[in-house]
Gaussian input, Z-matrix of N, CA and C with variables (Angstrom, degrees):
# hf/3-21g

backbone

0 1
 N
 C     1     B1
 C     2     B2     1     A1
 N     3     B3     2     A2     1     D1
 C     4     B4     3     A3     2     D2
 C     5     B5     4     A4     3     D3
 N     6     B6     5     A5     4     D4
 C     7     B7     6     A6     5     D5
 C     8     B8     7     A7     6     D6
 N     9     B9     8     A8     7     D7
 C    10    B10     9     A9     8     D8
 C    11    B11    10    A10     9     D9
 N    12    B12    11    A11    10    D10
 C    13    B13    12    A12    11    D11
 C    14    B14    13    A13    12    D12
 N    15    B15    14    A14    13    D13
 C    16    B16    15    A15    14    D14
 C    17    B17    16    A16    15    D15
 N    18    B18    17    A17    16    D16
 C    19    B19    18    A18    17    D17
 C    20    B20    19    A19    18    D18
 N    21    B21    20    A20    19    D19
 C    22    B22    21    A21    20    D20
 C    23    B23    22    A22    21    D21
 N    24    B24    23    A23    22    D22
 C    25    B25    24    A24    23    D23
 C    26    B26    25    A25    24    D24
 N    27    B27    26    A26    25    D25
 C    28    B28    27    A27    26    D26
 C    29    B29    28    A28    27    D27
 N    30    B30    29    A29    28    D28
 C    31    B31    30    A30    29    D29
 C    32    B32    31    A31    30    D30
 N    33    B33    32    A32    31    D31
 C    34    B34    33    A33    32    D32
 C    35    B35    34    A34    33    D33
 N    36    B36    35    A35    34    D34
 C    37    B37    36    A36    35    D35
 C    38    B38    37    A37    36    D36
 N    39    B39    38    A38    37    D37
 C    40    B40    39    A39    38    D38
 C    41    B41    40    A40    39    D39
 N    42    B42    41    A41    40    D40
 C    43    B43    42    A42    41    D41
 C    44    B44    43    A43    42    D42
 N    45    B45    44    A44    43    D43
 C    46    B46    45    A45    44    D44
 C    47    B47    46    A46    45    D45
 N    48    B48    47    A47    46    D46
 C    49    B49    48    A48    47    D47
 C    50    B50    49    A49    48    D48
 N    51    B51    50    A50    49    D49
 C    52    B52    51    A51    50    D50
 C    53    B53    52    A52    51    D51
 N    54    B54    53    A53    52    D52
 C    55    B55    54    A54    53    D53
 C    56    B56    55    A55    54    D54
 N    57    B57    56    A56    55    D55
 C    58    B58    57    A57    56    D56
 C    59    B59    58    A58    57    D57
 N    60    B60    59    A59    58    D58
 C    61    B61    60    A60    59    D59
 C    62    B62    61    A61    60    D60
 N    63    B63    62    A62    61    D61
 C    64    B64    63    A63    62    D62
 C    65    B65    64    A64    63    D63
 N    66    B66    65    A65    64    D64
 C    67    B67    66    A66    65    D65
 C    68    B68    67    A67    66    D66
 N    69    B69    68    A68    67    D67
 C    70    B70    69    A69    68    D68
 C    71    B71    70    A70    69    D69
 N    72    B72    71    A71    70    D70
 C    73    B73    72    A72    71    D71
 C    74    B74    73    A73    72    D72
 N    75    B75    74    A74    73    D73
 C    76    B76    75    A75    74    D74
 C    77    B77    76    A76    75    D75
 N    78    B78    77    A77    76    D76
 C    79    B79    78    A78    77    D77
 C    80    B80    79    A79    78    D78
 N    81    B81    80    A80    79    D79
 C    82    B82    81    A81    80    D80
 C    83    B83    82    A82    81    D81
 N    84    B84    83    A83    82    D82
 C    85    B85    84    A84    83    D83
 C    86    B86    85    A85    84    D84
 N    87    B87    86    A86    85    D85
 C    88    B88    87    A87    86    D86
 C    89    B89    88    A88    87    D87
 N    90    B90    89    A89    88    D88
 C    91    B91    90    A90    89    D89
 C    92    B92    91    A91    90    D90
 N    93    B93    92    A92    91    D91
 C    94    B94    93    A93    92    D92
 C    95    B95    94    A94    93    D93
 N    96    B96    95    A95    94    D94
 C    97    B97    96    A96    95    D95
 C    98    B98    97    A97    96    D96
 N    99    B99    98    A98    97    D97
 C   100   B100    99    A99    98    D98
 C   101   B101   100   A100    99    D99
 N   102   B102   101   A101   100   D100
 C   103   B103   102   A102   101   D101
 C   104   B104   103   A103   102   D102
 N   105   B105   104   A104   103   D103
 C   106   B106   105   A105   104   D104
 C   107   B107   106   A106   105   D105
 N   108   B108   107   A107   106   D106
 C   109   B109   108   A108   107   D107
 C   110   B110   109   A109   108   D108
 N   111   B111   110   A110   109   D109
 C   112   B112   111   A111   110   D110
 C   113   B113   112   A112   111   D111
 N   114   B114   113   A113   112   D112
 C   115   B115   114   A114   113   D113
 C   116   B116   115   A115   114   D114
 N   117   B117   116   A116   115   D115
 C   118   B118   117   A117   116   D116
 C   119   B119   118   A118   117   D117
 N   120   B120   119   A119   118   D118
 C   121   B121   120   A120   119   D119
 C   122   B122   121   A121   120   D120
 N   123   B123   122   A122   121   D121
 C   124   B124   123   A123   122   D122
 C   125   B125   124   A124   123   D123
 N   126   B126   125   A125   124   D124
 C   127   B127   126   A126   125   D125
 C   128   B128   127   A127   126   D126
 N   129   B129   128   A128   127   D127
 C   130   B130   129   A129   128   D128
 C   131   B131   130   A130   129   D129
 N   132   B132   131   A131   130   D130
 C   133   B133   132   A132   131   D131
 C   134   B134   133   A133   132   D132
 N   135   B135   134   A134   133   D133
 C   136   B136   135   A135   134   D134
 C   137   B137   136   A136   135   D135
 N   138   B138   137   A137   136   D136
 C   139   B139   138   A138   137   D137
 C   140   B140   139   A139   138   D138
 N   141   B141   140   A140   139   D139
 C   142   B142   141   A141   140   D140
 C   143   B143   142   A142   141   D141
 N   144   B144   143   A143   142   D142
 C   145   B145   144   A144   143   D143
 C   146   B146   145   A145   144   D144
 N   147   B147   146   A146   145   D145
 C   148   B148   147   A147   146   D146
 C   149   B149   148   A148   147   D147
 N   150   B150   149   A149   148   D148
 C   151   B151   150   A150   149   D149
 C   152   B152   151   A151   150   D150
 N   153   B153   152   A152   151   D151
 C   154   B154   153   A153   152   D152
 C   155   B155   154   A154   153   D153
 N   156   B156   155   A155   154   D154
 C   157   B157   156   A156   155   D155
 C   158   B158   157   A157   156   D156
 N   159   B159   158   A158   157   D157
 C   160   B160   159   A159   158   D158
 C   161   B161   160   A160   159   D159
 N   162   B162   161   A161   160   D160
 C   163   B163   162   A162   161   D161
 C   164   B164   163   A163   162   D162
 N   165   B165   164   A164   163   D163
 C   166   B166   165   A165   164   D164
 C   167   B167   166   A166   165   D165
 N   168   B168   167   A167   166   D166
 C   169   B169   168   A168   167   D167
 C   170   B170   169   A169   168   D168
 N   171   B171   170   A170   169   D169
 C   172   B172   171   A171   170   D170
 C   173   B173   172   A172   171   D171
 N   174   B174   173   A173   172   D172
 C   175   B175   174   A174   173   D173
 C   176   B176   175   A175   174   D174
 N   177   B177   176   A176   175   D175
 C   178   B178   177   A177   176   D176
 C   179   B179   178   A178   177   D177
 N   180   B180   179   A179   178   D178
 C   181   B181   180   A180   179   D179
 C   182   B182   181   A181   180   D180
 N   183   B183   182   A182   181   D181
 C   184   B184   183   A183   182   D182
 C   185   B185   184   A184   183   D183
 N   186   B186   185   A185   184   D184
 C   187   B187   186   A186   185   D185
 C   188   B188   187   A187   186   D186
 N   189   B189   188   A188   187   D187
 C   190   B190   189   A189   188   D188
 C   191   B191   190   A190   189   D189
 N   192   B192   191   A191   190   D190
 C   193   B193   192   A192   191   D191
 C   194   B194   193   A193   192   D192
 N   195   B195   194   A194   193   D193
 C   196   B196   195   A195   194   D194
 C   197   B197   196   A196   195   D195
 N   198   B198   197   A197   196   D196
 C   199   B199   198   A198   197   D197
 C   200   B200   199   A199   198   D198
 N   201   B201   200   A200   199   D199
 C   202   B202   201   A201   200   D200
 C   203   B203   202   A202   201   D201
 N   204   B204   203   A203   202   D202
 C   205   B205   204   A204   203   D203
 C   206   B206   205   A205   204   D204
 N   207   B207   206   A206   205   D205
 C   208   B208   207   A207   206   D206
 C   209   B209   208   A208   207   D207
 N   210   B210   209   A209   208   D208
 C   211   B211   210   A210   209   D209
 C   212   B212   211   A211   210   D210
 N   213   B213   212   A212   211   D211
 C   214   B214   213   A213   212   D212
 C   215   B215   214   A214   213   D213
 N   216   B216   215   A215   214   D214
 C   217   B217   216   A216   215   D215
 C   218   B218   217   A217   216   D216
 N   219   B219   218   A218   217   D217
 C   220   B220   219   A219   218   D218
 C   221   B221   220   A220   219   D219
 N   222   B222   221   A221   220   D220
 C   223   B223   222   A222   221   D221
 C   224   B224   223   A223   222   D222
 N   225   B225   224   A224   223   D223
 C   226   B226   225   A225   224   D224
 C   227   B227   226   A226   225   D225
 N   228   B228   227   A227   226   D226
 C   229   B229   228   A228   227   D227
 C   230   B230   229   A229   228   D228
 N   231   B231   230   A230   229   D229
 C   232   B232   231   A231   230   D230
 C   233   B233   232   A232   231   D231
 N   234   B234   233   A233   232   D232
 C   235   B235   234   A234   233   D233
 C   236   B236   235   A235   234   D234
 N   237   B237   236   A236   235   D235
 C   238   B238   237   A237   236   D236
 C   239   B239   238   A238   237   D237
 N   240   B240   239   A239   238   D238
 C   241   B241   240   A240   239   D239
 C   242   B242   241   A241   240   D240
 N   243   B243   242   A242   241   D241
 C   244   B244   243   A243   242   D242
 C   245   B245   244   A244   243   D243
 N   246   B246   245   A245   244   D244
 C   247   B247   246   A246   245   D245
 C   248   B248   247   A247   246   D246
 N   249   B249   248   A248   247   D247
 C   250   B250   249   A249   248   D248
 C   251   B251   250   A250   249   D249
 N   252   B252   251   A251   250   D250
 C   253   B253   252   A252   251   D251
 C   254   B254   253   A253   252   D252
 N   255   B255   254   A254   253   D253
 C   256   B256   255   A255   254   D254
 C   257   B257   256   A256   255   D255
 N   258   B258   257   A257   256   D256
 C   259   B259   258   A258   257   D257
 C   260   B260   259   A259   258   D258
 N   261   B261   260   A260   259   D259
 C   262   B262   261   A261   260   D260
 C   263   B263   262   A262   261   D261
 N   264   B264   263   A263   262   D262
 C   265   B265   264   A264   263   D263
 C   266   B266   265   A265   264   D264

   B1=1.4453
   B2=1.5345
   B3=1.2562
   B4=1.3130
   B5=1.7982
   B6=1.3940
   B7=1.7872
   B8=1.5999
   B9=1.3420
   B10=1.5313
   B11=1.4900
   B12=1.2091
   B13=1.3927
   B14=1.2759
   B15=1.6993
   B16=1.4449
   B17=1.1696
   B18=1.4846
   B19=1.7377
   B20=1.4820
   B21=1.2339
   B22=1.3921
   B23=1.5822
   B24=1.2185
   B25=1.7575
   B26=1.6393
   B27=1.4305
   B28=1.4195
   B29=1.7279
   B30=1.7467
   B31=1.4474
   B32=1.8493
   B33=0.9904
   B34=1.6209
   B35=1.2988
   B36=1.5988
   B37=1.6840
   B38=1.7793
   B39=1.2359
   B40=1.3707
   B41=1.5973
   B42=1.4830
   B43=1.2794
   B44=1.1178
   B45=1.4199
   B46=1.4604
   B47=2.0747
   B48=1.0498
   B49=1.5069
   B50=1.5649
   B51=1.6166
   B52=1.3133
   B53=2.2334
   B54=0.9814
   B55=1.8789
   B56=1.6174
   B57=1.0706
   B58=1.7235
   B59=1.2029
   B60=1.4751
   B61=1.9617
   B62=1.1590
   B63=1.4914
   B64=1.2448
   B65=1.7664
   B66=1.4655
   B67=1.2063
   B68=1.7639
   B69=1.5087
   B70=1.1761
   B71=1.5655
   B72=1.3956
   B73=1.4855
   B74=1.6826
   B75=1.3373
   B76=1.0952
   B77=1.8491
   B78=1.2374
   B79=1.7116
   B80=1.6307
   B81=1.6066
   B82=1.2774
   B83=1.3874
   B84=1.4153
   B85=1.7203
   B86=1.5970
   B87=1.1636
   B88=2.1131
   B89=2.0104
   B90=1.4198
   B91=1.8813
   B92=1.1042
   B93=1.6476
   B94=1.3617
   B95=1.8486
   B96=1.4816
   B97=0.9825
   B98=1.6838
   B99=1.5398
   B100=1.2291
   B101=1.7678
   B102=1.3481
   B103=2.0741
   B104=1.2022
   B105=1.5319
   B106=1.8765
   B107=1.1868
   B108=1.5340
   B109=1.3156
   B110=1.2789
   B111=2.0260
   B112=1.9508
   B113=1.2584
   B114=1.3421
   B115=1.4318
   B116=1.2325
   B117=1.4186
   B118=1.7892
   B119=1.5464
   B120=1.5774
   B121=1.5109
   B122=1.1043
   B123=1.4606
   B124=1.7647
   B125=1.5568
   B126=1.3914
   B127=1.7982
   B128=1.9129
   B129=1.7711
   B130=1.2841
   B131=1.6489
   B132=1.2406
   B133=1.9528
   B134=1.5498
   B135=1.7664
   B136=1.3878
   B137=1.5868
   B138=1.1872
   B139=1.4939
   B140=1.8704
   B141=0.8139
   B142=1.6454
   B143=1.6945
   B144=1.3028
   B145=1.7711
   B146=1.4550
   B147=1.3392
   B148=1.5002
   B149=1.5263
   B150=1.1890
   B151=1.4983
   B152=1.6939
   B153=1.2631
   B154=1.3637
   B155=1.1643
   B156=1.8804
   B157=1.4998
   B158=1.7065
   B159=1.1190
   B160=1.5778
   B161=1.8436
   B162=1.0792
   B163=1.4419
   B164=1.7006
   B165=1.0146
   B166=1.2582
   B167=1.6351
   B168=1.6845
   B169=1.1626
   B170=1.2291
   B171=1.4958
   B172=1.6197
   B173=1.0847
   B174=1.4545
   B175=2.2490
   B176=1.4508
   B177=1.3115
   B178=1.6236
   B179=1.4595
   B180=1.5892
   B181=1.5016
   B182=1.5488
   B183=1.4356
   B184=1.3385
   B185=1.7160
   B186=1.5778
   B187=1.9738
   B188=1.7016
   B189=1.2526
   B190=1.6547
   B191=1.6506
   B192=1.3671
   B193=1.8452
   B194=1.7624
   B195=1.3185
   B196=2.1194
   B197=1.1990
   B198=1.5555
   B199=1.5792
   B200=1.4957
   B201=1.1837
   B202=1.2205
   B203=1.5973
   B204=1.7320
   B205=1.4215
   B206=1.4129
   B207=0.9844
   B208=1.8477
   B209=1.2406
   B210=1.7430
   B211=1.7867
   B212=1.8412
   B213=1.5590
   B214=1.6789
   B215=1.5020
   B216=1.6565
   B217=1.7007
   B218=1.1580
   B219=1.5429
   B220=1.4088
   B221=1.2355
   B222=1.4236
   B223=1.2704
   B224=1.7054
   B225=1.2803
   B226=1.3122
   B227=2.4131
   B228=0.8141
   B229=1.3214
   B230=1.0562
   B231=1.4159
   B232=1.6306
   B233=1.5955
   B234=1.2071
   B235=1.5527
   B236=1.9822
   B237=1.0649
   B238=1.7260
   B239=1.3209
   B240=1.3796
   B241=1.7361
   B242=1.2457
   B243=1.0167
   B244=1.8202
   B245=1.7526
   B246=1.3323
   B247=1.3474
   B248=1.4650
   B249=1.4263
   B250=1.3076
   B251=1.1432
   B252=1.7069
   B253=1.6525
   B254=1.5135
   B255=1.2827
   B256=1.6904
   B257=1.1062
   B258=1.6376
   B259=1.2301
   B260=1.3552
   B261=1.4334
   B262=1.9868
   B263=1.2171
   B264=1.2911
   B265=1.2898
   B266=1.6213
   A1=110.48
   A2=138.42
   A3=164.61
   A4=92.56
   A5=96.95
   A6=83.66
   A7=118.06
   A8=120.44
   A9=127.69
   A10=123.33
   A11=123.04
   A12=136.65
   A13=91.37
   A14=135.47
   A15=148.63
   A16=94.62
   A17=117.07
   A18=128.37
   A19=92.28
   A20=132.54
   A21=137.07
   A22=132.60
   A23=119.59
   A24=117.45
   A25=114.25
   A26=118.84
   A27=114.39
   A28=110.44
   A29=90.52
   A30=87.51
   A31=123.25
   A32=91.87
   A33=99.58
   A34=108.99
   A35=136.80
   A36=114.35
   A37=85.18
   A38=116.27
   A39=128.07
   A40=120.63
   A41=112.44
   A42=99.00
   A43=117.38
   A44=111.58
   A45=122.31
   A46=109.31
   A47=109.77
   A48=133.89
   A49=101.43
   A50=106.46
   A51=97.87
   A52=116.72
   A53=83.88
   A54=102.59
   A55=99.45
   A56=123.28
   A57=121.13
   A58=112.53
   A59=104.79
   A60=96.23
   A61=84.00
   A62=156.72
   A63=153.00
   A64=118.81
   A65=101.91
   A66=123.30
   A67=92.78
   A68=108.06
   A69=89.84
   A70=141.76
   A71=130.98
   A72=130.20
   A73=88.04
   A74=120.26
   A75=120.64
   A76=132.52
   A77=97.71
   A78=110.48
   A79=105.56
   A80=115.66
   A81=98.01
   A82=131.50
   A83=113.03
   A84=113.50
   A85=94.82
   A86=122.73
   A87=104.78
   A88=75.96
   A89=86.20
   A90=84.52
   A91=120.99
   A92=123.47
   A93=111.45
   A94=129.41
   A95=108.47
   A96=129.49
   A97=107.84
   A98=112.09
   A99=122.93
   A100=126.19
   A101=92.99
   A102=95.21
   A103=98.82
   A104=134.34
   A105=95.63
   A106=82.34
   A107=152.69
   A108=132.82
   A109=98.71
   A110=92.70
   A111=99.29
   A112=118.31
   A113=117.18
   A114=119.16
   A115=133.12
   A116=108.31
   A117=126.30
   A118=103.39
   A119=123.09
   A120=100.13
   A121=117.03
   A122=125.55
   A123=119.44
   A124=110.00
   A125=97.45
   A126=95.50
   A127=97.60
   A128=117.70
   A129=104.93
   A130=126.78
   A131=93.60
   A132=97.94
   A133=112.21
   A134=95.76
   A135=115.00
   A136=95.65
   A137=146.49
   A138=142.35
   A139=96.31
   A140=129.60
   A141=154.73
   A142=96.07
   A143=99.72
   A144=110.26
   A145=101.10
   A146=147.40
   A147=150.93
   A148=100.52
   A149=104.58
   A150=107.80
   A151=99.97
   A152=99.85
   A153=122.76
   A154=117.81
   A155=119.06
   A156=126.20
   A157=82.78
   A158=125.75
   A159=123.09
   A160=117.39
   A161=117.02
   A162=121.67
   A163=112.11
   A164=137.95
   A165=147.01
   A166=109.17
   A167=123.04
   A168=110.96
   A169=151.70
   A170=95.25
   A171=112.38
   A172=131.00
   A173=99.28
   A174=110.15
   A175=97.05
   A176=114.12
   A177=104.65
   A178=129.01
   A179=93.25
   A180=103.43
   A181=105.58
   A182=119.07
   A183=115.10
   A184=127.83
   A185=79.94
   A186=80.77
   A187=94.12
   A188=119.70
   A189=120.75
   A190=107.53
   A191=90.07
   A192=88.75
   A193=117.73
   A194=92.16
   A195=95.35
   A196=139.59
   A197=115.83
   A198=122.07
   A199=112.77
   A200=124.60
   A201=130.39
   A202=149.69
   A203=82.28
   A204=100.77
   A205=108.64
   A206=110.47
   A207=103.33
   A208=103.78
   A209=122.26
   A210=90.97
   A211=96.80
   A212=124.31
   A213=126.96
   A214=108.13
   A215=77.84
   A216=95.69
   A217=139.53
   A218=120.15
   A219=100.93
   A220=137.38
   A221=148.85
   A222=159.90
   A223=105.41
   A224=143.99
   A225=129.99
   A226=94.92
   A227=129.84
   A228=139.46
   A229=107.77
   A230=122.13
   A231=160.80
   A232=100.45
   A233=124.17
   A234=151.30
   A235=89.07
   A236=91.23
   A237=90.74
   A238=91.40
   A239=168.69
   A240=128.74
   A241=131.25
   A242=100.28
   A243=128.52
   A244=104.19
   A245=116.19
   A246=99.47
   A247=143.64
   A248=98.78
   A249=119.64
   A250=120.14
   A251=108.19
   A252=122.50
   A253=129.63
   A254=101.73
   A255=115.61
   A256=104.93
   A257=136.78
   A258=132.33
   A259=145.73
   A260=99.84
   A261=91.80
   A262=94.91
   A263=134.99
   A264=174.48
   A265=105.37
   D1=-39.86
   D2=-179.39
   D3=-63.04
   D4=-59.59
   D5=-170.92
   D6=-84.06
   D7=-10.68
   D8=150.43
   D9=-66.55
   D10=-33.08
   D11=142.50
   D12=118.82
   D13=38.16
   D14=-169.48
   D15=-80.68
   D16=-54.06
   D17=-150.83
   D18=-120.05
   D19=126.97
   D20=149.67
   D21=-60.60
   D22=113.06
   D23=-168.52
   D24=-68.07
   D25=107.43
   D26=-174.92
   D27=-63.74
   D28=148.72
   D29=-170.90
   D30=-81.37
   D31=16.08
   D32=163.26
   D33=-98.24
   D34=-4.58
   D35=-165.80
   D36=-127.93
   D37=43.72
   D38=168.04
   D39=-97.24
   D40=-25.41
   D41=163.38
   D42=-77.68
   D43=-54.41
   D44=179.97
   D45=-31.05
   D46=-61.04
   D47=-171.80
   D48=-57.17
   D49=-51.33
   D50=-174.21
   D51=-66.11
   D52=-28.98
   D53=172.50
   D54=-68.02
   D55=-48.83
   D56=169.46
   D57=-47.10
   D58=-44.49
   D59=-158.21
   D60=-108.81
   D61=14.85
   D62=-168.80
   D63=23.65
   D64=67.80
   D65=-166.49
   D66=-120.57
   D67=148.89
   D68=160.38
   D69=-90.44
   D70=159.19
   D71=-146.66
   D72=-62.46
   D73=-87.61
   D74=176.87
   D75=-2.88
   D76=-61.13
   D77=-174.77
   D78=-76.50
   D79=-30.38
   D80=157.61
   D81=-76.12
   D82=-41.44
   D83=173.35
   D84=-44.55
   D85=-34.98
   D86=-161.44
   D87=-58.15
   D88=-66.70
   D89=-156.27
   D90=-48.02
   D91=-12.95
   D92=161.99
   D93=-71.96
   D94=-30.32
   D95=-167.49
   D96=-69.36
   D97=-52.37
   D98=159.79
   D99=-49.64
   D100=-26.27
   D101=162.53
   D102=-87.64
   D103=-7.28
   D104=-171.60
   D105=-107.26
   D106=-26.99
   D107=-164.08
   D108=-122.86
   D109=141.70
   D110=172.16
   D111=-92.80
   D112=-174.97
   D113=-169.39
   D114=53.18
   D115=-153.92
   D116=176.88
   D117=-47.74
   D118=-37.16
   D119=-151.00
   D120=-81.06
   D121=3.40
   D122=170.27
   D123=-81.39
   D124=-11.07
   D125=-173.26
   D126=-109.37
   D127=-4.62
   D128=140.83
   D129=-66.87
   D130=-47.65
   D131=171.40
   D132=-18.76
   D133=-81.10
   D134=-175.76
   D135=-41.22
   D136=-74.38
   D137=-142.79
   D138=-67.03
   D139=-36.40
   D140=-171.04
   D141=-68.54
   D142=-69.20
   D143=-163.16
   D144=-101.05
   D145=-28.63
   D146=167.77
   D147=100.89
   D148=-163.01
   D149=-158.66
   D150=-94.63
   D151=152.50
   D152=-179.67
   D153=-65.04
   D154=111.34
   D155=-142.10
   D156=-109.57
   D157=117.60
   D158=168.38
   D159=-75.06
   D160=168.96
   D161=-178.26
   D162=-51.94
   D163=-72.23
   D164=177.14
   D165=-42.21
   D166=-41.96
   D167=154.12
   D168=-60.53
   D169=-27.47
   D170=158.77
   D171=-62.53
   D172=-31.56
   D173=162.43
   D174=-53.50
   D175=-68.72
   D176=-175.87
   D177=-31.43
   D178=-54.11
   D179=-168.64
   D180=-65.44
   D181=-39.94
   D182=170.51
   D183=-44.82
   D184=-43.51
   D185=-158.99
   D186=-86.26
   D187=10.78
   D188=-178.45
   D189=-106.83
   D190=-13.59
   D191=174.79
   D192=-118.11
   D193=-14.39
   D194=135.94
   D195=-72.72
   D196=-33.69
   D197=168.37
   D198=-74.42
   D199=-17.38
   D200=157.52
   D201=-116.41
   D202=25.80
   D203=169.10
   D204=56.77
   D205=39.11
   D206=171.47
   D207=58.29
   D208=35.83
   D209=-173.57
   D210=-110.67
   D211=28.99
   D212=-153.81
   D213=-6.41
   D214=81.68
   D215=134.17
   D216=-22.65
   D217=120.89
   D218=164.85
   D219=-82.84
   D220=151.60
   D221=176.39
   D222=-51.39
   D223=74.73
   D224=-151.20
   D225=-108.09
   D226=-172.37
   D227=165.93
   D228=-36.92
   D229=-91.83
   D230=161.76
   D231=-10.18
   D232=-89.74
   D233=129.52
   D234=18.64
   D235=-83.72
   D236=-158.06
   D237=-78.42
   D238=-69.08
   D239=142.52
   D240=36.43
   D241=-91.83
   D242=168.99
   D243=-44.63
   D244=-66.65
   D245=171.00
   D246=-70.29
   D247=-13.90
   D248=158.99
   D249=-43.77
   D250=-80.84
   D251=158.05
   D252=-23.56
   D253=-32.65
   D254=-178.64
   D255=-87.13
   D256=-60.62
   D257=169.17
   D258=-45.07
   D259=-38.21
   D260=164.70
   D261=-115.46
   D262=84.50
   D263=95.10
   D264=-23.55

């Protein structure tokens, strides 16, 4: 019913659900959030809260704000190079 879009998925049984379907928590809460509200305001969310950072990006973001001591770095030429090189690795 949930995936016909009959029944709406409450946003408390989204972790649980997302561990069922082995989805990640995040990318389902967006898709839940977008069934309970119409219109513009899920795509105010996003402008409000930014884009939907998945698990594996958050490793990044972690281990990029330890190598730099919390000081956010900027994104410079060189920099985005370097991660380039690392990423399709």
């Amino acid at each position: 019913m949930i995936k016909t879009g009959a029944s709406k998925l409450a946003l408390d049984c989204v972790p649980s659900m997302a561990r069922a379907l082995k989805l990640e928590p995040a990318y389902l809460m967006h898709m839940a959030i977008e069934g309970l509200i119409a219109g513009n305001v899920a795509q105010e969310g996003i402008a409000v809260f930014g884009t939907l950072v998945i698990e594996n990006e958050t490793t990044w973001l972690e281990a990029l704000r330890e190598v730099s001591n919390e000081t956010d770095p900027r994104l410079t030429a060189r920099a985005w190079k370097l991660l380039f090189a690392v990423a399709v690795r």
